[in-house]
N, C-alpha and C positions, 0 to 999 in steps of 0.2 A: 268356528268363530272365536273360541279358547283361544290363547294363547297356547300353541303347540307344545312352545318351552315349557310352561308353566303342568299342561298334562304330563311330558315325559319327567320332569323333575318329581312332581306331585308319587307318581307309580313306584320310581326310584327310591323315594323315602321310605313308600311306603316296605316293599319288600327289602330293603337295604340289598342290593342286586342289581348288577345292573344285565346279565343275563335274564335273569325271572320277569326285569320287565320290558326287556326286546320281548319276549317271547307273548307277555301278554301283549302287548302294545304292536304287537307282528310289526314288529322292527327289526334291522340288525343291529346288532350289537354295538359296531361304528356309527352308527346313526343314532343312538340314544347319546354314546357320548359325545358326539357333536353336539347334543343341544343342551348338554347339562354344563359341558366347556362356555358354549355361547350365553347359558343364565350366566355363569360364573364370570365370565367377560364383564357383561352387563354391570353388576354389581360390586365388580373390583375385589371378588373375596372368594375363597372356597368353598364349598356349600357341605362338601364331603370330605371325610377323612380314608386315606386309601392304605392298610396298611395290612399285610398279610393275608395279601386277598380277600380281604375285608373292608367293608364297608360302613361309616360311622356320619350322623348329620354336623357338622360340625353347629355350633353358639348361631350362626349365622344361620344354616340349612333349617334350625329348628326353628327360627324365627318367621323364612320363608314357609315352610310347609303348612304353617301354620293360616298364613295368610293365602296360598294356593288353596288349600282345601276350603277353606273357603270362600272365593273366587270364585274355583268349578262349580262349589256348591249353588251360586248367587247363578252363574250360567244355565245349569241345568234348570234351575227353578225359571227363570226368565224364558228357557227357550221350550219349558212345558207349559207355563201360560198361555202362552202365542199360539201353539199349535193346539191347544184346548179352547180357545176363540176360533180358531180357525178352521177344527176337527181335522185337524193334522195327525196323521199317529205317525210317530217313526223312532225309529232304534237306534243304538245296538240296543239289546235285552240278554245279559248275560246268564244262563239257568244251569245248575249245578242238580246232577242228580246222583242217587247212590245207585252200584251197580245192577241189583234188578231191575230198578226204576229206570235207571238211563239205557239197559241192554231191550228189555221188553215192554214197558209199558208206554212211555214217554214219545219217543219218537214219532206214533200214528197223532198223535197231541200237537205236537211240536209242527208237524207238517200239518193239520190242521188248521192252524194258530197262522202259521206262515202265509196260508194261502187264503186268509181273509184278511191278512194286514202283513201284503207284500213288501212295503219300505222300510219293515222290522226286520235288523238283519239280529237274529238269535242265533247263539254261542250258545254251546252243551257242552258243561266240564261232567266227566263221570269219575266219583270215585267210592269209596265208603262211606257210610253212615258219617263217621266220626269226622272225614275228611271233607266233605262237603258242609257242617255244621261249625266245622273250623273258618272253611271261603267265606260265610256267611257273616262271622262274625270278625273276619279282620276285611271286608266291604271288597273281598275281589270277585263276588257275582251279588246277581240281583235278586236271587229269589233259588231255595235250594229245594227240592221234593225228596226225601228221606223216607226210609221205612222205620216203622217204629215210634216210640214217645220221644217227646224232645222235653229234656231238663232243663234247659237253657232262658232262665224268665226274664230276658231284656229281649227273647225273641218272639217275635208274633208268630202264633201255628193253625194251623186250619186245616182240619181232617179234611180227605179230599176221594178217601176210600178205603175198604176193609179188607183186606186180602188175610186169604187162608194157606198157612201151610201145612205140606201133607208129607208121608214119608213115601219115598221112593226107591225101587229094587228093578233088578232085569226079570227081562221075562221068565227066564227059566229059576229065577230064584222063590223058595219055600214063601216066604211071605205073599207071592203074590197072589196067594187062593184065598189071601183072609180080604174080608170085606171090611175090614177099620181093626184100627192095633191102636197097643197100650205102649207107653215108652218100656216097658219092660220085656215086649218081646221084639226090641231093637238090641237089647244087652247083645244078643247070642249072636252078633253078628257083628265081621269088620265095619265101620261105620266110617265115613268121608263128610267132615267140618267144612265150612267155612272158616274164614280169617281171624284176628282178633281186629278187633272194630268194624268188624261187620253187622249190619242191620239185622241180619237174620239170624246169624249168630248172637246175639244180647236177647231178642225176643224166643228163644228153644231156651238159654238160660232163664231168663223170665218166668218161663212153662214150669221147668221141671224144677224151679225154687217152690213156685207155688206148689205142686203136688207133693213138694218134701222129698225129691231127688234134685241129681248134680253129675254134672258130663263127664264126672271120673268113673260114671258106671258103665260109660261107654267104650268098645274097645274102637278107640281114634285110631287108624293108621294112617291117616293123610289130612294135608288141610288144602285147600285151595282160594283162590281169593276171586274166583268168578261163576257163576252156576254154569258156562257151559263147561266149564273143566269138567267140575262133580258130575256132571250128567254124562259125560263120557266113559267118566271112571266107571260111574254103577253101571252103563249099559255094557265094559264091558266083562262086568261081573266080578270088581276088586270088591263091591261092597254096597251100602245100603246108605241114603241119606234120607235128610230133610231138606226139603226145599217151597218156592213157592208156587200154589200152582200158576201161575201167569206163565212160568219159564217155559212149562212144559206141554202147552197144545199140539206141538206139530210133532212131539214125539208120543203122544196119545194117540194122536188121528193115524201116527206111519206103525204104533203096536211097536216101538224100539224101547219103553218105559212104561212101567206099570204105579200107578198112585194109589196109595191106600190112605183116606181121610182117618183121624186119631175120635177115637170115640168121644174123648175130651178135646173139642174143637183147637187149634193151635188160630188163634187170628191177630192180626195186627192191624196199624194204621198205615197209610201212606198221608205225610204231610208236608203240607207246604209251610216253608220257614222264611219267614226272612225278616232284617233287623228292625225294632220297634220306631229307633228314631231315623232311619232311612228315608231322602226324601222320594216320593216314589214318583216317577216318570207316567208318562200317560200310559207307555206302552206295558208298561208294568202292571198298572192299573187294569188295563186289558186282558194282558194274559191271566190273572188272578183271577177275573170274573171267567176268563175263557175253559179255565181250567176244573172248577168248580162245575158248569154246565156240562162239557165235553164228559167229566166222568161221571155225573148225574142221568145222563144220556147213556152211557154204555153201561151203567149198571142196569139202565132199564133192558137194553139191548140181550143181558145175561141174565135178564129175570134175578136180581140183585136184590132188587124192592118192592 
């Protein structure tokens, strides 16, 4: 019911791209700028400045986006009333998760979610802690789930589960006969990182700030930016990690990985973020309460509580 033009212009501003926003807007490329050409038509002006493959609002673009964003804004509000008389719920519902969260946890959630409020069409971006905290805060999804604390006080957070991480070795490696370890008897072994702005990574820094150590006692020889890498690597006996346990049930059940809990618990949060002055949609509304219940429910499930 938007003005079509007024969305693809709106995206364009915002990412200064007109790639990034065919891609959001699953458009092609030629098709966004037909309608940025036809605002421009419209108004007799440029909206953009194009020069070295770059992109700039022009005096005029800044004026428009100004007034677009808040148009959308006035639309979306108008078309959540209606459906909130009506008990309408419908989508899109954009949800950003970080790599554990979006690899293992989220999904059984996500289909869940789906198949009590079919007309929600949900979008999963997966990327890092840091990177999803980022979508959040420049409004290209609706609600991010993170591992970890969030510093960020313009954004709303809501613990939504505690997860424990444990360290992890092959089977045939020395560690796996101890019943729980100290970070200290991780020194004496290769050890396999995670990324720099990785969720899990900032929370082991966290760990070992508190106990009065630091990951230079570690000997790193690799880093990788997903747990199934890591989990490969140590099964196939490069080296010894940290990870979460969520990652790793089906390679506990098949004996490919062995977990040994830290006598000094390693735990974190999982949380839900998303921006404070955000107006929030009904189906948003939904998933938040959905999401709270579902993993109040499966921690009962795991004797959690």
């Amino acid at each position: 019911m938007a003005d079509r033009r007024l969305q693809v212009f709106a995206t364009v501003a915002r990412l200064l791209s007109f790639t990034k926003a065919a891609e959001t807007l699953h458009m092609t490329q030629p098709a966004v700028t037909f309608q940025i050409r036809q605002l421009e038509e419209y108004f007799n002006t440029r909206l953009f400045d194009r020069t070295h493959n770059r992109i700039n609002l022009t005096e005029a673009g800044v004026v428009v986006k100004e007034y677009a964003d808040r148009i959308l804004m006035m639309y979306q509000e108008m078309d959540n009333e209606v459906r909130t008389m009506t008990g309408d719920i419908q989508g899109p519902l954009i949800v950003g998760a970080s790599t554990t969260i979006g690899e293992y946890f989220i999904p059984g959630m996500v289909g869940a979610y789906q198949a009590k409020f079919p007309d929600v069409k949900v979008r999963l971006n997966v990327a890092n802690t840091n990177g999803v905290i980022h979508m959040v805060e420049n409004n290209q999804i609706d609600i991010g789930i993170v591992e970890g604390p969030v510093n960020n006080k313009n954004l709303v957070t809501d613990i939504v589960w505690d997860d424990e991480l444990v360290a992890i070795c092959g089977i045939d490696h020395p560690l796996n006969k101890s019943k729980s370890v100290e970070f200290d008897d991780l020194t004496a072994h290769p050890f396999i990182g995670r990324e720099e702005g990785s969720g899990t990574r900032e929370v082991v820094e966290g760990y070992l700030e508190e106990i009065g150590q630091d990951t230079e006692q570690l000997d790193i020889i690799m880093e990788f930016g997903s747990p199934e890498s890591i989990k490969n690597a140590v099964a196939a006996g490069l080296g010894i990690s940290i990870i979460s346990i969520v990652t790793i049930e089906k390679e506990l059940a098949l004996k490919t990985l062995c977990a040994i809990p830290f006598k000094m618990p390693i735990r974190r949060p999982f949380t839900i973020v998303y921006q404070r002055q955000k107006f929030r949609l009904r189906a948003m509304d939904e998933f938040l309460e959905f999401a709270r219940a579902h993993c109040a429910e499966k921690k009962k499930q795991l004797k959690l509580v």
